[in-house]
KOLLUMKE-779078 format. One record per atom (N, C-alpha, C): residue in one letter; x, y, z. Coordinates in steps of 0.001 Angstrom, whole numbers, plus 500000, padded with zeros to 6 digits. Layout:
! residues N
AXYZ ...
! end
This chain:
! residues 290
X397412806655248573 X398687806068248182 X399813807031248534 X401051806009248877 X401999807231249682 X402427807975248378 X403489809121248568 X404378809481247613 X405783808821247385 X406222808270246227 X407402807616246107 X408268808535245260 X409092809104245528 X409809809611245302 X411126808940244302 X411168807737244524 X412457807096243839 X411953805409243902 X412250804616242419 X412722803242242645 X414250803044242609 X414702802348243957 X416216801702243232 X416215800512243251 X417060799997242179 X417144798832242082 X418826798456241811 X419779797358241698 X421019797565241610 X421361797943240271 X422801798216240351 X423532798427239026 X424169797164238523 X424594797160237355 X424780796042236647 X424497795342235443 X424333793918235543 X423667793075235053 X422243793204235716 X421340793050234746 X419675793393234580 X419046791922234096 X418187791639235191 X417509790282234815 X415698790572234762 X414862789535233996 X413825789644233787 X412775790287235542 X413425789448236502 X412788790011237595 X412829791506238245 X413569791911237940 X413960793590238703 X413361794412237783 X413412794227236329 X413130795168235282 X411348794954235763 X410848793552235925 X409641794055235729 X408748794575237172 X409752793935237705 X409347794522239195 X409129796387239120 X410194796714238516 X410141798133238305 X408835798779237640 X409011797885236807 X407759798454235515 X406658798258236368 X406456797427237138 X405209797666237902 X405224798927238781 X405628799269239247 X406035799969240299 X406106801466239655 X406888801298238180 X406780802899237851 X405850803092237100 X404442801823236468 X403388802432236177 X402565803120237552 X403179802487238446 X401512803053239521 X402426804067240218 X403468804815240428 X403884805988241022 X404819806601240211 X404740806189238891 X405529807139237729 X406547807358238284 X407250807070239027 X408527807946239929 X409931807117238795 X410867807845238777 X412336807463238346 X412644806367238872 X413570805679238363 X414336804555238420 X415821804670238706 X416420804432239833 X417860804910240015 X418602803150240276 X419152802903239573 X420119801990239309 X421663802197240242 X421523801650241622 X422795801879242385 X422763800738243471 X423642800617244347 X423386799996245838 X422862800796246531 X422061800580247436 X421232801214248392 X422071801503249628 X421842802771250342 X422244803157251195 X421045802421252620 X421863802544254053 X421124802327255037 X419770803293255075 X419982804504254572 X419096805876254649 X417932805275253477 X418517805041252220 X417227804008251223 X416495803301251914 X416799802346252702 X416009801581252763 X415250801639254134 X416026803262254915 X414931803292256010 X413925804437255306 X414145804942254122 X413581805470253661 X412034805672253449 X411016805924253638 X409576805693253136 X409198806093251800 X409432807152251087 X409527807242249669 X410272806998248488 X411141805860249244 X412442804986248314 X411680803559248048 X411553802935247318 X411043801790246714 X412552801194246474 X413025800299247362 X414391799587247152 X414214797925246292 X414166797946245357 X414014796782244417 X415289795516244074 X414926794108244739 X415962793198244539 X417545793480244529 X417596794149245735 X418841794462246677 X418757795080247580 X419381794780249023 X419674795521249852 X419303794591251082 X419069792811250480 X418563792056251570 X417628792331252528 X416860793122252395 X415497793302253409 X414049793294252252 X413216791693252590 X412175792570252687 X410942792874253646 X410826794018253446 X409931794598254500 X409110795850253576 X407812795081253155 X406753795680252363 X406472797260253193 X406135797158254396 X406185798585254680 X407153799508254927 X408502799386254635 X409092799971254486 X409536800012253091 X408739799451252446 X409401799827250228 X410570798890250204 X410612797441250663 X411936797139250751 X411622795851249896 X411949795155248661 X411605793958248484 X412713793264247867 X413632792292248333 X414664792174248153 X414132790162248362 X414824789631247726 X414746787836247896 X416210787265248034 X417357788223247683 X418611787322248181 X418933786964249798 X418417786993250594 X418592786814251895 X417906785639252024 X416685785486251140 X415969783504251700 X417088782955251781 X416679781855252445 X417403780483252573 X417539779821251164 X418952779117250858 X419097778593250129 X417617777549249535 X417115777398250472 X415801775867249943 X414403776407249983 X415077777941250015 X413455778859249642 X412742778408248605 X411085778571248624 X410861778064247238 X411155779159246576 X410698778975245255 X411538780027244014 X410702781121244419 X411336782422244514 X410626783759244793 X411581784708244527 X411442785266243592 X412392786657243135 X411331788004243606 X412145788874243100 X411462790444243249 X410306790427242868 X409920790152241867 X409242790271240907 X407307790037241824 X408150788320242346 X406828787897243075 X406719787852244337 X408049789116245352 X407358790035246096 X405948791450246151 X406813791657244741 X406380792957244492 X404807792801243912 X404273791838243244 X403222791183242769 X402400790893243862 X403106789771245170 X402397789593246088 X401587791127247530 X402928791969247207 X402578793287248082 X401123793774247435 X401068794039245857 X400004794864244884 X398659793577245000 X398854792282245747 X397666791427245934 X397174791428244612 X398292790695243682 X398386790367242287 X398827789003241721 X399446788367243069 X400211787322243133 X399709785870242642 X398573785941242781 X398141784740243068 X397213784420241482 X396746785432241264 X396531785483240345 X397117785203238884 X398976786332239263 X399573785989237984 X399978784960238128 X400192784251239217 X400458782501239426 X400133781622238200 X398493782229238161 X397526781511237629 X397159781120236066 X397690782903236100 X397130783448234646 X398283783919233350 X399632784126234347 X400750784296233729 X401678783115233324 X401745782591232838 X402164781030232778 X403829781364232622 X404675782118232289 X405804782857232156 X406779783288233603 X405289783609234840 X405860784048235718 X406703782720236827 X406360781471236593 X406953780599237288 X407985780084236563 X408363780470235604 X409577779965234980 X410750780600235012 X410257782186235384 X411070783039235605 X411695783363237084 X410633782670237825 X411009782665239872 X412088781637239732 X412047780732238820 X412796779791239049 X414408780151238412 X414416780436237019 X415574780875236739 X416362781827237568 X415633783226237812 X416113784070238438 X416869783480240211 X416204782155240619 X416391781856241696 X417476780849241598 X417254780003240700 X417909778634240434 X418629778212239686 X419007779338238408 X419791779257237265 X419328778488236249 X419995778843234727 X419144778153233671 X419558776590233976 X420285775638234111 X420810774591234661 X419255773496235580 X419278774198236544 X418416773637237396 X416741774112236785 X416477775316236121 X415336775687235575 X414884774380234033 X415782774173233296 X416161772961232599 X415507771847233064 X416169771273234000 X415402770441234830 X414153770534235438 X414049770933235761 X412802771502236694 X411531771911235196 X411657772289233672 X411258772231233059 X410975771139232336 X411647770165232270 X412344768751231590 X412776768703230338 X413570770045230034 X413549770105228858 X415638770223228522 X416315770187227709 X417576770476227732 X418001771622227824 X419317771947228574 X419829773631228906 X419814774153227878 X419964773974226181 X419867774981225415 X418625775421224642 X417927775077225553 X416515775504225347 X415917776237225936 X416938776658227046 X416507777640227351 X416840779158226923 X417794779189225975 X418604779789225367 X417825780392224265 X417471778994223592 X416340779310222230 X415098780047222425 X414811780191223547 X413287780941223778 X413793782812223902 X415323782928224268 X415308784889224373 X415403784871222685 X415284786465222843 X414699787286220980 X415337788445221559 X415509788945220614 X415966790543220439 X415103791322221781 X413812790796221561 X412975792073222738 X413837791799224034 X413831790567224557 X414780790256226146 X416075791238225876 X416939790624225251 X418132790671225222 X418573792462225215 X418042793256224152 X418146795009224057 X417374795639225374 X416621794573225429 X415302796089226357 X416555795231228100 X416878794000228330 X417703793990229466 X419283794688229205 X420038794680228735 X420655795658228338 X421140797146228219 X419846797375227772 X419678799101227390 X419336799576229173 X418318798645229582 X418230798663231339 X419493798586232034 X420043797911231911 X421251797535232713 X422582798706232463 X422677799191231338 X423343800776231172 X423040801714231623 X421740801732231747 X420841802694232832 X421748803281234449 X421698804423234759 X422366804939235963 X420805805331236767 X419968805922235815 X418929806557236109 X418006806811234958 X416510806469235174 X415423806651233758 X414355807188234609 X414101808193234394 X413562809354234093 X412091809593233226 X411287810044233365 X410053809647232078 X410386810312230737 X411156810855230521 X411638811176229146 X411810810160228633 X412701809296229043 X413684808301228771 X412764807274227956 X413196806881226990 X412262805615226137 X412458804738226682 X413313804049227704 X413455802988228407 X412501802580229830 X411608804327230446 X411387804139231608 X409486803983230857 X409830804696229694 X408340804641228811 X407987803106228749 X408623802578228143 X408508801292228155 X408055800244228950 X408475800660230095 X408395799932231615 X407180800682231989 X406702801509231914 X405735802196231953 X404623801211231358 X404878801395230047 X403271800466229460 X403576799255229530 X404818798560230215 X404910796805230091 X404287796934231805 X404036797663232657 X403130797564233826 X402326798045233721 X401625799122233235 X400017798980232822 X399154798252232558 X400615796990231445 X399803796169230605 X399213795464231182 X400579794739232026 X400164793660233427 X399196793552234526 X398999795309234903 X398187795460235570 X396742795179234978 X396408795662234466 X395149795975233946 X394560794272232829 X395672793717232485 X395542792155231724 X394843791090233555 X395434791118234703 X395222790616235424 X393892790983236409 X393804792881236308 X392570793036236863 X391633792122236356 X391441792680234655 X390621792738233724 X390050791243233452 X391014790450233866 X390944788986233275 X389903788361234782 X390490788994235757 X389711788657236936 X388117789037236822 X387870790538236283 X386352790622236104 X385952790005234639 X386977789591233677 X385698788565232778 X386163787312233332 X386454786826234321 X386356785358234804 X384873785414235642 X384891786247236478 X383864786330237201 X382225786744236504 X382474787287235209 X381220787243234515 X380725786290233414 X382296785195233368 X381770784166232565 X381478783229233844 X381323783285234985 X381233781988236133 X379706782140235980 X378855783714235726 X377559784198235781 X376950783800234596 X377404783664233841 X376651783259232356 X376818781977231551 X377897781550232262 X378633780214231070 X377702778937231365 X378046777763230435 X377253776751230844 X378380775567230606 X378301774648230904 X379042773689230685 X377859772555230018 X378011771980228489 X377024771323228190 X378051769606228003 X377217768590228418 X377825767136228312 X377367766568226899 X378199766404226147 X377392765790224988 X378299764414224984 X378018763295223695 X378083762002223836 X378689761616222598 X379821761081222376 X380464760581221223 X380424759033220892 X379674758431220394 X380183757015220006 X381344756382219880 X381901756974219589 X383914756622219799 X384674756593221022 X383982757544221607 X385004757896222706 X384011758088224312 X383095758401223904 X382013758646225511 X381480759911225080 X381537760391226865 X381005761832227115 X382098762772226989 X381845763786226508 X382511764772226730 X381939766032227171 X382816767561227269 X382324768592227585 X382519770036226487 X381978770534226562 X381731771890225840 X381250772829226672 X381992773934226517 X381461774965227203 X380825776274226333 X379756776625226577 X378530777366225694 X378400778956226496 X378878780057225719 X378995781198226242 X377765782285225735 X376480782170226112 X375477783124225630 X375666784296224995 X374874784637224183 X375293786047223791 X374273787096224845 X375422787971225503 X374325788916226261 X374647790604225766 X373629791199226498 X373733793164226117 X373652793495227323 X375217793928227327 X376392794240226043 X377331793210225916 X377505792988224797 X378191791341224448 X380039792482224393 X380239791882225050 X382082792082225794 X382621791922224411 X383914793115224101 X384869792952222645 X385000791854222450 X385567791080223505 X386237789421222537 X385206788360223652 X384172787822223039 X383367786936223515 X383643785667223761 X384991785473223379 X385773784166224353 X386817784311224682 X387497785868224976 X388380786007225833 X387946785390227221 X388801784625227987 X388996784368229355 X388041782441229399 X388202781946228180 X387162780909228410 X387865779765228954 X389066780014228141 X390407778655228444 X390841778873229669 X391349779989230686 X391202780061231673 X390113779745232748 X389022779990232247 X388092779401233301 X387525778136233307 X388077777599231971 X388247776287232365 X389393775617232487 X390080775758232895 X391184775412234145 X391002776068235523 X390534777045235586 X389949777423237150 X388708776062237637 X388547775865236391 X386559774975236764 X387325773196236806 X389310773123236538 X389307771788236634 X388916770792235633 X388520771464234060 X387498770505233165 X388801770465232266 X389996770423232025 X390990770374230947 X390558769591230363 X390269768262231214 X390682766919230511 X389236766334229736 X388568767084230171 X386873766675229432 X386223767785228363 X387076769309228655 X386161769773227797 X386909770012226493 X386175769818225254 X387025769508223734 X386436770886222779 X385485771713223295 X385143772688222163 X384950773850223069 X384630775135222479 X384028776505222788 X383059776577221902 X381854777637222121 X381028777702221595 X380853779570222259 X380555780472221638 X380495781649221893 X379962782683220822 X379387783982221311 X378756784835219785 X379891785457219528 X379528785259218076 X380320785941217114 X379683787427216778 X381471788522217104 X381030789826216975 X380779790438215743 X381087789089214479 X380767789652213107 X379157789891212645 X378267789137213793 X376900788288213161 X376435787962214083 X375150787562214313 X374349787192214977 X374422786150215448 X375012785154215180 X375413783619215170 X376324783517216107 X377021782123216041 X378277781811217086 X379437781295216150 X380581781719216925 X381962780752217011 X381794779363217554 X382726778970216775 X382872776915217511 X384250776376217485 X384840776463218448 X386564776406217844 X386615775009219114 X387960774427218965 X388681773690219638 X389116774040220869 X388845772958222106 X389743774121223294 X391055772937222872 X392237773434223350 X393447773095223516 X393731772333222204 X392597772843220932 X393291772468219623 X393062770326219828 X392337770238220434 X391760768948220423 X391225768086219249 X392393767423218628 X392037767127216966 X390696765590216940 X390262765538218260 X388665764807218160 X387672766165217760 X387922767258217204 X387012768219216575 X387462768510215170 X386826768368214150 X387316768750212944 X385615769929212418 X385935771046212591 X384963771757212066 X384848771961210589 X385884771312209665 X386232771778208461 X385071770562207656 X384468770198208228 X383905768846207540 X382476769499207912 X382177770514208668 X380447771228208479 X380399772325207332 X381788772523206882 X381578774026205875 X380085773698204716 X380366772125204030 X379877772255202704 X378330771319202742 X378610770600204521 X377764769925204748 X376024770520205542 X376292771852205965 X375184772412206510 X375791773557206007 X374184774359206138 X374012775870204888 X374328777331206217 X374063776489207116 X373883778163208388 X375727777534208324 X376279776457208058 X377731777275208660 X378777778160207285 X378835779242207525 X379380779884206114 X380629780210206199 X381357779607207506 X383114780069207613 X383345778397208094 X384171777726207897 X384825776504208436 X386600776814208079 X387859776774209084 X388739777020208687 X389319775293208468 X390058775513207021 X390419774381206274 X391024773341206935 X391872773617208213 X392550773134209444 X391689772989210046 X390407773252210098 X389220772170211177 X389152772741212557 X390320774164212953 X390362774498214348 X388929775496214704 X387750775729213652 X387070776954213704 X386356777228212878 X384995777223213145 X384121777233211693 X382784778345212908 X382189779318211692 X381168780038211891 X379904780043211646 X378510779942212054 X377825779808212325 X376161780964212092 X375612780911211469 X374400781655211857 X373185780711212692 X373496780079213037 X372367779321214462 X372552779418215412 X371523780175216131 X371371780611217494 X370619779747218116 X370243778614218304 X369462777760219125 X370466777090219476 X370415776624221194 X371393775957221465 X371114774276220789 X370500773904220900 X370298772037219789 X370621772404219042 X370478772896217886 X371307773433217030 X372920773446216889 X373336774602218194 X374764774530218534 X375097773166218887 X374247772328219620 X374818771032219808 X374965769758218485 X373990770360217769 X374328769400216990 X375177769514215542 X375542770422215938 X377081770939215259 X378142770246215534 X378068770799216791 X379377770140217769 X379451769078217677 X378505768219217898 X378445766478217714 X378702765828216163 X378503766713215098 X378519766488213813 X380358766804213276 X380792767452214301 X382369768199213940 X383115766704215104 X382455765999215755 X383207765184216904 X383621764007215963 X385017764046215514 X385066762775214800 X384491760930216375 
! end
C-alpha cells in the first residue's frame, strides 16, 4: 500500500458523503485531513488523497471527485467512488441500505430524494439527530484533523466500523450459504411457506443469526420465507423469531402450551426452545403459524 501523506477534501459546508469518504480513507492510511481547495500540484500529487473536489476522478492518481458527471449521471457521490476504488461497492449497495439514499441526496437534493423516496420533503428533515448535525459541523470548522483531534478519532472508528461490518458480513454470508437450509412447511390458511433453519456447528459464531435476513434477500426468498430458526448461545436449544416481523407467526401462544419452550416473548416476535431435533423445530413453527 502506497504512503498517503494527506486527505483533502473542500472547505465549508460538510455533507454526509465527504465526511465518510474520509473516514474511510483515514482508517486505512491514518493520514490527516486538510480541509481546502486543491491545488493543480494535489491532485497531480501521488500521496494526496483529493476527496469530492477538484473535478477529476482518477483512482490512480488519489483523485475522487463526482461534480464533473453529467447532469443525468446516475446518483454517485464521493462516497461511492471511494467505496467502489476499496472493491466495497457493491456490496455496501447491498448491505448498507442508508448508502443509496445518501448518493441520491448528496446528488439530487432533499426535494428530488423525497420523491424518489415517495415520501414528503419534511421527512426528510425528521430522520437528522444531534449525531448528523454536530459531528457535520464540528467537520466542516475543521481547517485540518490531525489524530489527536476527537473529530479525526471519530472518523477513524466510523471507517473501521464500515470496513470490517462489510468484510465480516461477506464471510458470515458465505458460511451461512455452507450450512443453512431452507425448510418448506404447509399452512392450512395460507399454503406453503419458507423457513430458514441455521444448524448449530463447532464453533457456533457470537450471534448465530447474524447475517440471516440478508441472505435471504441475496437467496430472493423475501416473499416466502416467514420464520428463523437458529442455536441459541444461552443453551443448547434454538431461537425461533419472525423474519420481517411477519404477524402469520405468533410464538407467544407455544410459551404455556409445550414444556421444552421456556422463553416466548409476549409480542409473539420470539420464543426459546430446548429441542434440538429438527421435526421438532418444525413442529413448533407450524404450531406458532396462525
Amino acid at each position: 500500500m502506497k504512503t498517503i501523506r494527506q486527505i483533502l477534501t473542500h472547505p465549508g459546508g460538510a455533507h454526509k458523503d465527504d465526511l465518510l469518504a474520509c473516514s474511510l480513507l483515514v482508517h486505512i492510511h491514518q493520514a490527516p485531513v486538510v480541509r481546502r481547495e486543491p491545488t493543480p500540484e494535489d491532485l497531480a500529487d501521488p500521496e494526496t488523497l483529493v476527496i469530492d473536489v477538484g473535478h477529476e476522478h482518477d483512482p490512480e492518481r488519489g483523485n475522487f471527485d463526482h461534480h464533473q458527471f453529467p447532469r443525468d449521471y446516475p446518483p454517485t457521490c464521493a462516497l461511492s467512488l471511494v467505496l467502489q476504488h476499496l472493491e466495497l461497492y457493491d456490496d455496501a449497495r447491498k448491505f448498507c441500505d442508508w448508502l443509496e439514499p445518501a448518493e441520491w441526496f448528496d446528488t439530487r437534493g432533499p426535494n428530488e430524494t423525497a420523491k424518489w423516496l415517495g415520501v414528503e420533503r419534511e421527512i426528510i428533515s425528521k430522520t437528522n439527530s444531534p449525531v448528523d448535525i454536530t459531528l457535520l459541523r464540528r467537520f466542516a470548522k475543521c481547517t485540518e484533523l490531525t489524530p489527536d483531534s476527537p473529530i479525526w478519532q471519530f472518523m477513524n472508528m466510523i471507517g473501521e466500523d464500515l470496513i470490517t461490518y462489510l468484510k465480516e458480513l461477506r464471510t458470515r454470508l458465505e458460511y451461512i450459504d455452507q450450512h443453512a437450509q431452507f425448510w418448506t412447511l404447509e399452512s392450512s390458511s395460507f399454503g406453503p411457506y419458507e423457513v430458514i433453519y441455521m444448524p448449530r456447528t463447532n464453533p457456533l459464531p457470537d450471534d448465530a443469526s447474524s447475517g440471516l435476513g440478508r441472505y435471504i434477500e441475496e437467496q430472493g426468498k423475501e416473499e416466502t420465507v416467514i420464520a428463523i430458526v437458529y442455536p441459541d448461545r444461552r443453551g443448547d436449544g434454538f431461537g425461533l423469531s419472525r423474519y420481517n416481523d411477519d404477524q402469520r407467526v405468533d410464538f407467544s401462544a407455544l410459551e404455556n402450551a409445550c414444556e421444552d419452550v421456556h422463553f416466548a416473548h409476549a409480542r409473539g416476535f420470539v420464543c426459546k426452545t430446548s429441542a434440538t431435533e429438527e421435526a421438532r423445530l418444525k413442529d413448533l413453527i407450524t404450531m406458532a403459524v396462525k
